[in-house]
N, C-alpha and C positions, 0 to 999 in steps of 0.2 A: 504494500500500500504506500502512496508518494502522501506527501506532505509539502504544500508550500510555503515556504520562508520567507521572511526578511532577512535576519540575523538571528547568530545566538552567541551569548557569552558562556564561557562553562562554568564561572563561578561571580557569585554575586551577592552580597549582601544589603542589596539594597532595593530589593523586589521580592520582599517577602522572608519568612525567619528563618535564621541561620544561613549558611553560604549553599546556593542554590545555582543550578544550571537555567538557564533565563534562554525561551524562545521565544520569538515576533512573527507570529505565521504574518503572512500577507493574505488582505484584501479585507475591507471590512464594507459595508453597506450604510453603517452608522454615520458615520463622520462628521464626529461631533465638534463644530465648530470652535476652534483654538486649542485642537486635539496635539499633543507634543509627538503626534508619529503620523502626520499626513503622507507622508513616503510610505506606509504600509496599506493604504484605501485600498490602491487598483488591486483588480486580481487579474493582472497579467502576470506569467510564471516568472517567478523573480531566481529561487533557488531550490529547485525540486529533491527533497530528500528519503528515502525509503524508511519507513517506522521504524523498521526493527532495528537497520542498524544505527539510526538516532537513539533509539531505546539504550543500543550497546555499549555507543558514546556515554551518554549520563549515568549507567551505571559504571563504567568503568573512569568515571571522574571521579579525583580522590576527594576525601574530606568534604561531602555535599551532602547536606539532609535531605532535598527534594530537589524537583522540577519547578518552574513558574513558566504557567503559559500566558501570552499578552497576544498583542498586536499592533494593528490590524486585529479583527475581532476571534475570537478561540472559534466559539458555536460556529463558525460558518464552515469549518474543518474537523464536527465535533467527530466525526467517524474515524478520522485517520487519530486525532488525539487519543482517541479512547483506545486505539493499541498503545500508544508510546505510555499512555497512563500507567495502562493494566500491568505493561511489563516492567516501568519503573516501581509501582506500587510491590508488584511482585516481588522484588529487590529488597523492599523495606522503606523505600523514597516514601516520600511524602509530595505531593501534587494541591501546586496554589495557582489562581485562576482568576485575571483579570477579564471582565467582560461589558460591554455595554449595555449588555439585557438588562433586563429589573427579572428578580429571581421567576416573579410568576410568568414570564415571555418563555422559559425555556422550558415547552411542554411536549416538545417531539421526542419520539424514541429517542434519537442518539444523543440530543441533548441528557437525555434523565440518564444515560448509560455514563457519560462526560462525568455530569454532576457526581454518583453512585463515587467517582471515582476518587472526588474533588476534596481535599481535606477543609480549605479555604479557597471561598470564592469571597470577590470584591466587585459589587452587580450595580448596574447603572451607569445613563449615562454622564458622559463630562460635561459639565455646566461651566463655561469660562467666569460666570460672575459671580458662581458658588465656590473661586476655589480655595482649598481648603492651605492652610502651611501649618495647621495643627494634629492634623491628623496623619500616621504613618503612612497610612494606605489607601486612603480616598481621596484621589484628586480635586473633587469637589463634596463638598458637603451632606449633599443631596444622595453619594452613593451610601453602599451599605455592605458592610462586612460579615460573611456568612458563616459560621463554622459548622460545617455538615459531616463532623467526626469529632472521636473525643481528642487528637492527638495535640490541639493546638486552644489554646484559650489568649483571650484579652490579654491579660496576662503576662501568659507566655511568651509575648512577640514585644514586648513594650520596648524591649529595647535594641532595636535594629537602626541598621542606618540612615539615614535617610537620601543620600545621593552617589553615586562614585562619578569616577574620570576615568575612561578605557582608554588607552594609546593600542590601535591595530599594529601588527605587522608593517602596515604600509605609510603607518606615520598619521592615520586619520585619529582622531582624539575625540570622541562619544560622550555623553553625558546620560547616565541612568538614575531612575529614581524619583526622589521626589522633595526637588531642589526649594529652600527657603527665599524668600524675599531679597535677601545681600547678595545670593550669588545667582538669582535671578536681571538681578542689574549689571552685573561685568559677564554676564553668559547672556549671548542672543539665542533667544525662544525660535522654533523651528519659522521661516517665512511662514505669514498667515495674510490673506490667504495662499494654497499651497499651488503653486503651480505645475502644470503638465505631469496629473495625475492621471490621468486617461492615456 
């Protein structure tokens, strides 16, 4: 089964608790205005990947508690997610899930197969004039944090990061997470609106 991508980092602490393998599928349908990843909307095929051995990667990344799937939207790939889940879960990972939906939108099979799998989802969409710099995980205020397993509580996440700096291979330098006010002002925000998305 393919899967399609934006990126992924293999280790992160700043999308979710403890250091985490972080994927961007591409394409989302949502596109919620002053979204920090307009480059993942289109679904034209950006970087086609096979489940299993995506699966094989994350678990054979060292020192990672789970997966975190983002985007561009999870649901609209939930069929191919729901192997890399099953087989990361299998491992013993833990699987966290950012999504646009509000929790009661995702009522199809694959979605409830997705969710089954999901220890924490973060459901709803981004509201630019809701947004949040107090909360770990909700970009805006209006979303909502789901725990649909005992593994993880309030609690237990309180103290993660809230942003990193990736330098690639190729010298490009990324920004994840969920940047505060000060370093919102010397980091420019993705161009909005996003151009030649189509």
């Amino acid at each position: 089964m393919l899967l399609n991508l934006a990126r992924t980092i293999p280790r992160s602490a700043a999308n979710g608790p403890g250091q985490r393998f972080v994927i961007w599928v591409q394409g989302c349908a949502i596109r919620c205005p002053g979204c920090w990843n307009p480059d993942t909307w289109t679904f034209a095929t950006r970087q086609l990947r096979d489940t299993a051995a995506l699966a094989d990667e994350i678990v054979a990344t060292s020192e990672i508690e789970g997966v975190t799937l983002t985007g561009g939207e999870p649901f609209h790939q939930a069929r191919a997610l729901v192997d890399v889940a099953s087989r990361v879960r299998a491992a013993g990972l833990s699987v966290f899930v950012f999504t646009g939906y509000d929790l009661h939108e995702l009522n199809q099979s694959d979605h409830c197969e997705l969710l089954a799998l999901t220890d924490v989802l973060v459901s709803g969409r981004y509201v630019q004039s809701l947004r949040s710099f107090e909360s770990e995980w909700r970009g805006s205020t209006n979303q909502r944090v789901h725990f649909l397993s005992a593994r993880y509580t309030e609690a237990s996440m309180a103290d993660s990061a809230h942003v990193e700096f990736h330098l690639a291979p190729d010298g490009e330098l990324s920004v994840t997470g969920f940047p505060l006010p000060q370093l919102l002002d010397v980091v420019p925000a993705p161009e909005w609106p996003p151009q030649d998305q189509e």
